[in-house]
DRENNU-168856 format. One record per residue: residue number from 1; residue in one letter; y, z, x of N, C-alpha, C in turn. Coordinates in steps of 0.001 Angstrom, whole numbers. Atoms other than C-alpha are relative to their C-alpha. Layout:
REM DRENNU-168856
(NUM; "a"; (Y; Z; X); (Y; Z; X); (Y; Z; X))
...
This chain:
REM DRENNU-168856
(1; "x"; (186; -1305; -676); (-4802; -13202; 9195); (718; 1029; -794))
(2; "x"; (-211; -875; 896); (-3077; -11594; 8558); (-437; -1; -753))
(3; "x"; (-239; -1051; -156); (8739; -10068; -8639); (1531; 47; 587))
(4; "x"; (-1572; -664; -560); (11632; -8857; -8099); (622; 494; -1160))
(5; "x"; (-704; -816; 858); (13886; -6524; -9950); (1340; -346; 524))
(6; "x"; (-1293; 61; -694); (17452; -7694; -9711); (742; 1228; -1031))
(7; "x"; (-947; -935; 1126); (19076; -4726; -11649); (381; 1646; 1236))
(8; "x"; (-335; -1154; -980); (21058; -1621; -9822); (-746; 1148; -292))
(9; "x"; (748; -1009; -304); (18659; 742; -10651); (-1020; 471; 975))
(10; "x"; (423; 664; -586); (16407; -777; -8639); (-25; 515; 1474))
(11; "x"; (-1157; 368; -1601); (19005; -778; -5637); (-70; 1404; -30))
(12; "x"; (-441; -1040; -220); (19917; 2556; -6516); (-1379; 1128; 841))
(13; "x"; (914; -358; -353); (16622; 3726; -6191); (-838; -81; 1168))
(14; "x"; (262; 594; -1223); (15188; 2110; -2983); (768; 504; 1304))
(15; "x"; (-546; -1061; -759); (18126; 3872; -1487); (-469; 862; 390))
(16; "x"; (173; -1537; 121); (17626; 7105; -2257); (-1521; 269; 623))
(17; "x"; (1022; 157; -492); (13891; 6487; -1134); (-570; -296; 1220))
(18; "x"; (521; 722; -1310); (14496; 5188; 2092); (465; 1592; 1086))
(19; "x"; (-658; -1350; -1044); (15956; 8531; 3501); (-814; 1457; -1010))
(20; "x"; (935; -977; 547); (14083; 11313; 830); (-1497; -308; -5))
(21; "x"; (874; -170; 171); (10993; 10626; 881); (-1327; 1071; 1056))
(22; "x"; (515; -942; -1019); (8469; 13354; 2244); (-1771; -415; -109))
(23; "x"; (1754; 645; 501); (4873; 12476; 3266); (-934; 1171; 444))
(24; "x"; (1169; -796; 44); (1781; 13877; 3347); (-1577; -533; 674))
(25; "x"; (1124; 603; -1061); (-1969; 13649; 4914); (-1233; 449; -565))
(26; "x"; (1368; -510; -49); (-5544; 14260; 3909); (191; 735; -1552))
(27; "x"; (-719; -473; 1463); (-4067; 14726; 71); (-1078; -198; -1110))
(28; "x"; (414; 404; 1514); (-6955; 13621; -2250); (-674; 1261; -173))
(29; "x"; (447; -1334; 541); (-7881; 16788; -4420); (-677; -7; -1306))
(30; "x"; (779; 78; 1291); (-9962; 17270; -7012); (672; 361; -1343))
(31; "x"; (-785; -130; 898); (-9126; 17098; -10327); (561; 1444; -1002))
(32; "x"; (-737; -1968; 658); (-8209; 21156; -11166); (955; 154; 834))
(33; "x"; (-1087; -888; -558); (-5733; 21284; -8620); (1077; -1126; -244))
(34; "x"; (-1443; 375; -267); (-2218; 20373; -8113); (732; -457; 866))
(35; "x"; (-1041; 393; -1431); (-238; 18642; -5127); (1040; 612; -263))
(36; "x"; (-1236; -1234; -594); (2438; 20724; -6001); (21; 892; 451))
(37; "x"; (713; -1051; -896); (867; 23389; -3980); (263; -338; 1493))
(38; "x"; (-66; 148; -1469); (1248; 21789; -923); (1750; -644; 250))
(39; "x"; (-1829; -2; -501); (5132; 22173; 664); (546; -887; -19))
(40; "x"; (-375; 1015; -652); (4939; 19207; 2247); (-31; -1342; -1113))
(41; "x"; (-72; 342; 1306); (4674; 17577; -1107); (432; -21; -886))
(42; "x"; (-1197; -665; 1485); (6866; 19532; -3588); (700; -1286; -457))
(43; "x"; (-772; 738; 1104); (8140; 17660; -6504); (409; 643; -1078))
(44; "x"; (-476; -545; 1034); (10797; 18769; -8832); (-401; -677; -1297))
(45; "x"; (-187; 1448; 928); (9722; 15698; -11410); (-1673; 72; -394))
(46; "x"; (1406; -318; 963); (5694; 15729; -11633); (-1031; 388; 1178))
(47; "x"; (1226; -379; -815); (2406; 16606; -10188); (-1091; -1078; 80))
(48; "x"; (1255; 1152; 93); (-665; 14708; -9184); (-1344; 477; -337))
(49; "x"; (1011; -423; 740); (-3984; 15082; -10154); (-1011; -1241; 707))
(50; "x"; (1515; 793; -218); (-7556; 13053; -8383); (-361; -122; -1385))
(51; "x"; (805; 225; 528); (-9282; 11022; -10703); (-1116; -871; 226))
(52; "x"; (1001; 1676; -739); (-12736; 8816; -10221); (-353; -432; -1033))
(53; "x"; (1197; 918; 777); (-14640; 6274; -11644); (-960; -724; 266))
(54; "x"; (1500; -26; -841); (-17732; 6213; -11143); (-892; -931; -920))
(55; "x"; (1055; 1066; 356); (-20640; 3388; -11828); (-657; 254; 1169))
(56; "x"; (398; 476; -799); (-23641; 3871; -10396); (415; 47; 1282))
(57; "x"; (-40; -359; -1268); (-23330; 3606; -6401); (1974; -624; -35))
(58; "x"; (-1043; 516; -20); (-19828; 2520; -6987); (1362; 1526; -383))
(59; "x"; (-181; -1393; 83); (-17139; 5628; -6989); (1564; -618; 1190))
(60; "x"; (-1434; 612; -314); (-13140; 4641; -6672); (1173; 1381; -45))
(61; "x"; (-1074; -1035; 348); (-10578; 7884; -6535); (1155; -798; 216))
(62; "x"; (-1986; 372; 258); (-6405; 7404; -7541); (-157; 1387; -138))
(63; "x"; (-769; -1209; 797); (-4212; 9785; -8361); (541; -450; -1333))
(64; "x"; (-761; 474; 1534); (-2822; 10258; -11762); (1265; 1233; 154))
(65; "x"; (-1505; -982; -104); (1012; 12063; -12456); (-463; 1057; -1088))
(66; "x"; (120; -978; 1253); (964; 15081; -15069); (1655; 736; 323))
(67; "x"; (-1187; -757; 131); (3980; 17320; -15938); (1413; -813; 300))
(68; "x"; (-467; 1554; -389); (5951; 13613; -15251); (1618; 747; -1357))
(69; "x"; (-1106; -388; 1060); (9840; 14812; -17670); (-179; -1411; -1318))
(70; "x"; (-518; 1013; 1238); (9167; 11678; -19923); (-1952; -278; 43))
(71; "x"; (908; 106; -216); (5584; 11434; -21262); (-414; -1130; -115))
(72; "x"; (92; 1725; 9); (5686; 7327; -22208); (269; -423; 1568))
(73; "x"; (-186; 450; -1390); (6616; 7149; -18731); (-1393; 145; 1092))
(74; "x"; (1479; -1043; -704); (3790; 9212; -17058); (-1091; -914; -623))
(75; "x"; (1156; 24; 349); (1243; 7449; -19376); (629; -1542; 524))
(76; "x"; (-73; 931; -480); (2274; 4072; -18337); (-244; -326; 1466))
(77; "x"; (533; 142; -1253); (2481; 4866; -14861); (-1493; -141; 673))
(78; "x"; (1201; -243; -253); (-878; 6294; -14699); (-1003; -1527; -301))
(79; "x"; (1052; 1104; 560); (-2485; 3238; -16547); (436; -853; 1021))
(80; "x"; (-313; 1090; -1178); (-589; 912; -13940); (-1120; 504; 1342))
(81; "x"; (1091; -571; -1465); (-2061; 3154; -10862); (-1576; -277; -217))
(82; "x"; (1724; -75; 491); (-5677; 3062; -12505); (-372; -2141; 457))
(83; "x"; (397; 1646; -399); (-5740; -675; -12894); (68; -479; 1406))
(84; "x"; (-13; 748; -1291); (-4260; -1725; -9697); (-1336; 981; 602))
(85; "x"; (1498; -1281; -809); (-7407; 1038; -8202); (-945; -1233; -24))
(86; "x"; (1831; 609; 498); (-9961; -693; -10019); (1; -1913; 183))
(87; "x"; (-260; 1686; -229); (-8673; -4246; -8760); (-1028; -613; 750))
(88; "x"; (757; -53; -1028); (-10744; -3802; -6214); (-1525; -390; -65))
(89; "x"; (1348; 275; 392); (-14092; -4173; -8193); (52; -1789; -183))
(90; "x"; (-195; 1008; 24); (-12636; -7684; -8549); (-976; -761; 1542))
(91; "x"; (836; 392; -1414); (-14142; -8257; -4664); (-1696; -279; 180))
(92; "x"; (1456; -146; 292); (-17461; -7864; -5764); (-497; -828; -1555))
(93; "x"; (-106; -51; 1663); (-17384; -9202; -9411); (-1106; -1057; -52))
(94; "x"; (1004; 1358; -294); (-19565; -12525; -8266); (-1438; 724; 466))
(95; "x"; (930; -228; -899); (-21921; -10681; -6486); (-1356; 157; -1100))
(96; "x"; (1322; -89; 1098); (-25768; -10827; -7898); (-960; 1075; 312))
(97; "x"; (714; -759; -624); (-26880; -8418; -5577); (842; 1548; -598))
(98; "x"; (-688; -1460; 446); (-26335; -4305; -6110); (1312; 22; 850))
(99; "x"; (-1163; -499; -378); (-23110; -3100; -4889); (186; 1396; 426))
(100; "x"; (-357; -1733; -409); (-22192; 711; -2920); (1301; -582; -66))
(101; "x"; (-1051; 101; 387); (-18567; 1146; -3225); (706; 1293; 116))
(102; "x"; (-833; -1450; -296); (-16506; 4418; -2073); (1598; -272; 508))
(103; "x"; (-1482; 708; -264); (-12529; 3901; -2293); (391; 1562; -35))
(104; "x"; (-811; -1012; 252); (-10492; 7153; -1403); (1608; -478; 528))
(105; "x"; (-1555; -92; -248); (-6618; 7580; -1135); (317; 813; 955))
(106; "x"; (-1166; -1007; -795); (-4078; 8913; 770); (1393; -327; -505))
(107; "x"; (-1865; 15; 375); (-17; 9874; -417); (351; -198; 1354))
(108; "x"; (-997; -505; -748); (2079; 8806; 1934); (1261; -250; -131))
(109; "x"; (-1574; -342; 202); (5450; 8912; 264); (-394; 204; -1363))
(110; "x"; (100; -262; 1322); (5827; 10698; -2885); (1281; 1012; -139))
(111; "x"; (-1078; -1221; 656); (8773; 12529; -4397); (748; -769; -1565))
(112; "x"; (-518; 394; 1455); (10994; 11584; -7432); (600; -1320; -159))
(113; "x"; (-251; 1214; -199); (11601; 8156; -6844); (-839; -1283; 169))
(114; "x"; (815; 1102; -496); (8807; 6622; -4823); (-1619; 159; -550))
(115; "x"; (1247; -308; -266); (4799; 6900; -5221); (-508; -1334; 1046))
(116; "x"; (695; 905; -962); (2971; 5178; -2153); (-1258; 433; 525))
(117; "x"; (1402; -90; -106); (-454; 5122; -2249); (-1059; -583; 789))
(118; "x"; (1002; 883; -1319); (-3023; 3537; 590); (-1243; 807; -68))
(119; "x"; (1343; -170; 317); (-6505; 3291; -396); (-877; -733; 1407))
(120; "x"; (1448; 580; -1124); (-9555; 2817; 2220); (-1050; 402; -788))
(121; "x"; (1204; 14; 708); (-12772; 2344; 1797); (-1135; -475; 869))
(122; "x"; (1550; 865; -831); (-16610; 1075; 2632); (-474; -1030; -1327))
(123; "x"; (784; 1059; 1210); (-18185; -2008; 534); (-1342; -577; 487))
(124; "x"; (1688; 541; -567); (-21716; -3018; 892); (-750; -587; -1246))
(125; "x"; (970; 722; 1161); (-23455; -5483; -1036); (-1583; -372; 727))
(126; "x"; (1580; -487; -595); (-27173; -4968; -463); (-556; -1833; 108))
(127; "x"; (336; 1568; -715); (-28945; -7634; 1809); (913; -897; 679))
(128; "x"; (-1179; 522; -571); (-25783; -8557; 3070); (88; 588; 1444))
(129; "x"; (132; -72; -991); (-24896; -8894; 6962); (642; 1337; 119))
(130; "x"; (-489; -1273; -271); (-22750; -5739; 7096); (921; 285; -1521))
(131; "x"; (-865; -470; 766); (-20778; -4018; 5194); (1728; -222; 172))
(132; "x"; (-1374; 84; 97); (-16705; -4010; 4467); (576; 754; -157))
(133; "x"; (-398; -1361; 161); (-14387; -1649; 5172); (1611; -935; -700))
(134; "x"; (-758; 400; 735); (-11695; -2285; 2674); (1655; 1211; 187))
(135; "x"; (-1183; -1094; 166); (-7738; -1294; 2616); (1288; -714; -768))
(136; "x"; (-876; 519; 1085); (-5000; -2074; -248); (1052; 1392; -280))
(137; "x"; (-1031; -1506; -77); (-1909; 293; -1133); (-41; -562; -1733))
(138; "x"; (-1053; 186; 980); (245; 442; -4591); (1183; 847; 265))
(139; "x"; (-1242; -1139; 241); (3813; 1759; -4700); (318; -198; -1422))
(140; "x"; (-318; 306; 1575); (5158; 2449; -7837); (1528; 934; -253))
(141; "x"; (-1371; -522; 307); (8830; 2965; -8723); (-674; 1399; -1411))
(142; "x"; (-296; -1085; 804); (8741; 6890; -10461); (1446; -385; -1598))
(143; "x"; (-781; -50; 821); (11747; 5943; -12228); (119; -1138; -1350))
(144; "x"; (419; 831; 772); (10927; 2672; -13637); (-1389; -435; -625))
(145; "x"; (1727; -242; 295); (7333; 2928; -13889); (-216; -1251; 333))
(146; "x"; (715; 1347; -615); (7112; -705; -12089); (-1053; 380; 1613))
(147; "x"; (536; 16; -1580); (5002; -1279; -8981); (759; -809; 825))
(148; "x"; (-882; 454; -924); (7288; -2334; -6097); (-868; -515; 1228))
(149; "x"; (260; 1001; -888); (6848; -5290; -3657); (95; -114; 1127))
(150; "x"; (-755; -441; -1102); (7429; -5963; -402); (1162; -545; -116))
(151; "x"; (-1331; 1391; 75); (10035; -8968; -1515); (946; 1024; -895))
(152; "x"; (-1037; -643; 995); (11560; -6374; -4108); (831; 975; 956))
(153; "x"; (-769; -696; -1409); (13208; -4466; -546); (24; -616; 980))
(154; "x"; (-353; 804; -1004); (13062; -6807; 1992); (-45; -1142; -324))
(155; "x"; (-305; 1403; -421); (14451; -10091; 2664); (-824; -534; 930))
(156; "x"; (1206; 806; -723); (11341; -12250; 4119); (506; -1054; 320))
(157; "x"; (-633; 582; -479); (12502; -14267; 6532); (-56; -291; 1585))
(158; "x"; (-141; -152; -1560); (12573; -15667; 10338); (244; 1247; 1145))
(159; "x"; (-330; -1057; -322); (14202; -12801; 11105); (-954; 1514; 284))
(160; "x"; (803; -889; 128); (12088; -10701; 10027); (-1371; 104; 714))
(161; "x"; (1170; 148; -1050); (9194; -12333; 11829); (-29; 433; 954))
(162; "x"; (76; -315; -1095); (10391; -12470; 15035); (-422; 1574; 183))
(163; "x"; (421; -1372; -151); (10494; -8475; 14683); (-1323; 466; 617))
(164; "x"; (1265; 295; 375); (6602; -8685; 14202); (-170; -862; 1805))
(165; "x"; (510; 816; -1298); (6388; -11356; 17308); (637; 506; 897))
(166; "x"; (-614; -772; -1255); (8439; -9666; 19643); (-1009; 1576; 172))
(167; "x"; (733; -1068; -468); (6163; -6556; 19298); (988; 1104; -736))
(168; "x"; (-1082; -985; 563); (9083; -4354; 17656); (-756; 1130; -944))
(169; "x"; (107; -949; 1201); (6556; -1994; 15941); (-1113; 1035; 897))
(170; "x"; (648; -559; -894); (3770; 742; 16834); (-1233; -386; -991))
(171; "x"; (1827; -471; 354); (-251; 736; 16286); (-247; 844; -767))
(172; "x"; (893; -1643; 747); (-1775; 2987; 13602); (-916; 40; -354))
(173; "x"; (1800; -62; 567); (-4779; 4327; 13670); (-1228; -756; 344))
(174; "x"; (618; 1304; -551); (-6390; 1458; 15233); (-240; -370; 1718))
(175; "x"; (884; 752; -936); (-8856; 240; 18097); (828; -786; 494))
(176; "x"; (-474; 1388; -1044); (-7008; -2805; 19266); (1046; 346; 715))
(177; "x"; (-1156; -38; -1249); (-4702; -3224; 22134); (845; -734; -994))
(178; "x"; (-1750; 239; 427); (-968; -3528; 21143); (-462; -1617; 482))
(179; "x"; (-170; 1369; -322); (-1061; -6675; 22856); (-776; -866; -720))
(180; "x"; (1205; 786; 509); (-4153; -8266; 21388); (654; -653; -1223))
(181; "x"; (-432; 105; 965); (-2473; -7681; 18130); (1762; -773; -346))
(182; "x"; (-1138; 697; 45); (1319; -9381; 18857); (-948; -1107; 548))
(183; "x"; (125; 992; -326); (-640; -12102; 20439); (-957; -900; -1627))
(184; "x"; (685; 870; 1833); (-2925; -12897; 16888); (1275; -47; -708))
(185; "x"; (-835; 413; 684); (581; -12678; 15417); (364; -1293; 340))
(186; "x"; (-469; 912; -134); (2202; -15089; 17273); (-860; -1181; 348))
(187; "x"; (762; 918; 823); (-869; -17579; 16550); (186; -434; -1119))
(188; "x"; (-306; 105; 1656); (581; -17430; 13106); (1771; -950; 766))
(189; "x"; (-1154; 702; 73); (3845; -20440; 12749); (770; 1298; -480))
(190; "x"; (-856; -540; 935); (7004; -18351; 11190); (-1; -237; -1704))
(191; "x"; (198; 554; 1642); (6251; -20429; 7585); (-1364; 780; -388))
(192; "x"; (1138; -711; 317); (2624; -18977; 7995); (309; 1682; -444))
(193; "x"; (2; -1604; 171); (3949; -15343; 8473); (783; 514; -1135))
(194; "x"; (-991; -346; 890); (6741; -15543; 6201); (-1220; -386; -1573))
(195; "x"; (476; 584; 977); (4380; -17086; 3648); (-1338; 1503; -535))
(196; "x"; (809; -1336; 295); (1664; -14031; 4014); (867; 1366; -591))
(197; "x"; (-748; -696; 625); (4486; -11878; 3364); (438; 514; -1323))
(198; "x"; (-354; 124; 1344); (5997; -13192; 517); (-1081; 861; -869))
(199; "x"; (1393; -471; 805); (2468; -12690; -943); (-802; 1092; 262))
(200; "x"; (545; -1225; -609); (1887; -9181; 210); (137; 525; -1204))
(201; "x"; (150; -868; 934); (824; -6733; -2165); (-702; -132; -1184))
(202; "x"; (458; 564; 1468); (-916; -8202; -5165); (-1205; -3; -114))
(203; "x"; (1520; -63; 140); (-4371; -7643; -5747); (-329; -818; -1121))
(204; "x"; (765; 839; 940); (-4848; -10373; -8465); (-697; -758; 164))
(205; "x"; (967; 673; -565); (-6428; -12416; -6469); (-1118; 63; 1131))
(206; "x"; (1505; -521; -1092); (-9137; -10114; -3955); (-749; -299; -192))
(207; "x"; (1453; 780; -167); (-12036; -11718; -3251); (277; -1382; 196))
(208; "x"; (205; 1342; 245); (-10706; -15196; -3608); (1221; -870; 1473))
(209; "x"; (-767; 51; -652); (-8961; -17235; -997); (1312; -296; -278))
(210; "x"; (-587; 182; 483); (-6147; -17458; -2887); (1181; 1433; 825))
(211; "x"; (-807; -1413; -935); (-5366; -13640; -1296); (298; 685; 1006))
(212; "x"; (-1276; -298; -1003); (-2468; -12555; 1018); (-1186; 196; 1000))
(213; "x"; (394; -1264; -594); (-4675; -9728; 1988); (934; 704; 922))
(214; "x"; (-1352; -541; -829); (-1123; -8421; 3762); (85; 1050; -1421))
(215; "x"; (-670; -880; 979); (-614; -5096; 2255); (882; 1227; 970))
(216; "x"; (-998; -1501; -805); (2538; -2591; 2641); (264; 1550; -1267))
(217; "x"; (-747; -1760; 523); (3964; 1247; 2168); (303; 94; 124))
(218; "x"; (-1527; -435; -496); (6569; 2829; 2714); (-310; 2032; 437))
(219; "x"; (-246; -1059; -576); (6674; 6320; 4902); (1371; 797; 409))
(220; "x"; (-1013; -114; -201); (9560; 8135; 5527); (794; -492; 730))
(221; "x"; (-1208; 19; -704); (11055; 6949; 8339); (-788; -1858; 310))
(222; "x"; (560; 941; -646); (8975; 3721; 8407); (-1081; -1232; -466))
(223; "x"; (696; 234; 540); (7103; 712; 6692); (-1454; -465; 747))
(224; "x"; (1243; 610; -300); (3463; -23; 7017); (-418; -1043; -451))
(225; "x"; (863; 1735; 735); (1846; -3528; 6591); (-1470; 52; 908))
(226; "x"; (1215; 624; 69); (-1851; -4249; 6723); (-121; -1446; -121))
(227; "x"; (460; 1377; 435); (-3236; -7234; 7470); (-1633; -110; 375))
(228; "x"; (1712; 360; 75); (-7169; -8805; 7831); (-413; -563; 1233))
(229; "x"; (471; 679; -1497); (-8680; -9130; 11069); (-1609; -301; -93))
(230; "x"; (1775; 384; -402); (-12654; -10164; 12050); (-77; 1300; -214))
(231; "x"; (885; -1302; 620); (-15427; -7642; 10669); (110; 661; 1886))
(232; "x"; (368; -474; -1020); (-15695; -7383; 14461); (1486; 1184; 810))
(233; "x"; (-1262; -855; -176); (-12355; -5463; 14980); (349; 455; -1106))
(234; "x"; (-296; -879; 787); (-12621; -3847; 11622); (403; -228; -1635))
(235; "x"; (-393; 415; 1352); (-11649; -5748; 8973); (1563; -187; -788))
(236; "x"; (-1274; 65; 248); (-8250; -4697; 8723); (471; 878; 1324))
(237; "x"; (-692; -1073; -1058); (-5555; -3086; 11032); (1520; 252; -790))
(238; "x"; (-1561; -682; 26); (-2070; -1254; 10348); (907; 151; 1147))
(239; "x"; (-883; -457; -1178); (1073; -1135; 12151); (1147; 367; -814))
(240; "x"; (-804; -555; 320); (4086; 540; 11303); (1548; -699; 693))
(241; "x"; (-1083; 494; -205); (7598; -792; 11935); (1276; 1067; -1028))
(242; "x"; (-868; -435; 705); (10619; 1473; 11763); (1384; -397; -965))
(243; "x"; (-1254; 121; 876); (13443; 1092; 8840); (1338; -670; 668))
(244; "x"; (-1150; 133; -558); (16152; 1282; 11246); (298; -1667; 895))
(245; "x"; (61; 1319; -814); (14387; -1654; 13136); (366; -1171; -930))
(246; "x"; (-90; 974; 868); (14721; -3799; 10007); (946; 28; -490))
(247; "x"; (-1166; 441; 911); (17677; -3049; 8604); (1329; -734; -703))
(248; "x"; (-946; 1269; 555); (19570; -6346; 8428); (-788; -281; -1156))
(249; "x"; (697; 837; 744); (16474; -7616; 6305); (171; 1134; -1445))
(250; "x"; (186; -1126; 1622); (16990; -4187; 3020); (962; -1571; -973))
(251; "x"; (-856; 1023; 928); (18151; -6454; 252); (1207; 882; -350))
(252; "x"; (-1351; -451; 326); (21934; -6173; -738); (-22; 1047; -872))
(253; "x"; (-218; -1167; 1276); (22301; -2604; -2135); (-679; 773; 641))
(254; "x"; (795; -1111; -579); (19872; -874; -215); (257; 234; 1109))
(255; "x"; (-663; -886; -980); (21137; 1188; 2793); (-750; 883; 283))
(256; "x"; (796; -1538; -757); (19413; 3657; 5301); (1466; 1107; -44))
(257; "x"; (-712; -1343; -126); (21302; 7187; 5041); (-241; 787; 450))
């Protein structure tokens, strides 16, 4: 149903991210403008920029950084963000039939530290029973130009479950009853949940059952995890769980402020 960086920059960073970060809503822009235009956005460090790629009925938007203070940095990042985007064509890669394909974004944490990106979407492979509504994030450390995990900030763990099975979080965005959704959790053992966890975030293996399909973000005051429910409730759902609620599980070094 539902890596690691041991170095203090890392730490230092994850900090500073868990209390600055400012989000945003309804952000993807075409590629002449600027997100530094919008308040609720401002970055002293770089700007963003929409880009697509387009095949045919197929048509994927990211963002890319510009005006980034280090330009080996900026061009690395960008090529990281692009790939993980286009991971997504991986879901389809078997298919013999045509393919539609529309992936847009949304920022919701971005400033000089973090980028957190959460992509939705529609997938339809023609002749097929329905279509797929698809949802995957990337974060990407600004400072290191890595993409960050869920295991690279939290300690995955019993602990951490229960959170999750006790109900300790809110609904976003989403059709199902609160309840519906702690009760498909706690269908899941603690080894099961902890085990989807671990393996949250990684798109190397979409399409295959090999994958999590558990994906998270990070919001200001609060992380999001995705996980994969029946086409008949959507395909996926989000819930949000605040910081403060988790904060035995921040790995050693990282602190809410």
């Amino acid at each position: 149903m539902f890596k690691k960086y041991n170095t203090i920059l890392l730490l230092i960073f994850m900090a500073n991210f868990l209390s600055s970060c400012n989000i945003g809503h309804n952000n993807t822009i075409n590629s002449s403008q600027s997100m530094g235009t919008n308040p609720q956005l401002e970055s002293k460090t770089y700007d963003l920029l929409s880009k697509n790629y387009i095949n045919a009925d197929i048509k994927i938007s990211y963002p890319q950084l510009v005006n980034l203070y280090d330009t080996k940095k900026q061009n690395d990042i960008n090529e990281l963000i692009k790939n993980e985007a286009l991971k997504v064509l991986n879901y389809y890669k078997d298919s013999e039939e045509a393919v539609s394909l529309e992936i847009k974004y949304e920022i919701i944490c971005r400033d000089e530290n973090l980028l957190s990106i959460q992509y939705t979407g529609l997938g339809d492979v023609k002749n097929s029973a329905h279509p797929n509504n698809l949802f995957f994030t990337t974060n990407v450390s600004i400072k290191d130009g890595k993409k960050v995990m869920l295991t690279d900030v939290i300690n995955v763990n019993s602990n951490l479950v229960k959170k999750f099975k006790n109900g300790d979080f809110t609904v976003s965005g989403n059709v199902i009853d609160k309840a519906e959704i702690i009760e498909r959790i706690n269908n899941n053992s603690d080894e099961e949940l902890i085990n989807m966890l671990i393996n949250a975030d990684s798109l190397d293996n979409i399409g295959t059952e090999k994958q999590s399909d558990v994906y998270t973000g990070f919001k200001k005051d609060s992380l999001v995890i995705s996980f994969s429910v029946p086409h008949s409730l959507g395909d996926h759902i989000e819930i949000e769980i605040k910081y403060d609620v988790i904060k035995d599980n921040f790995k050693n070094g990282i602190k809410l402020q």
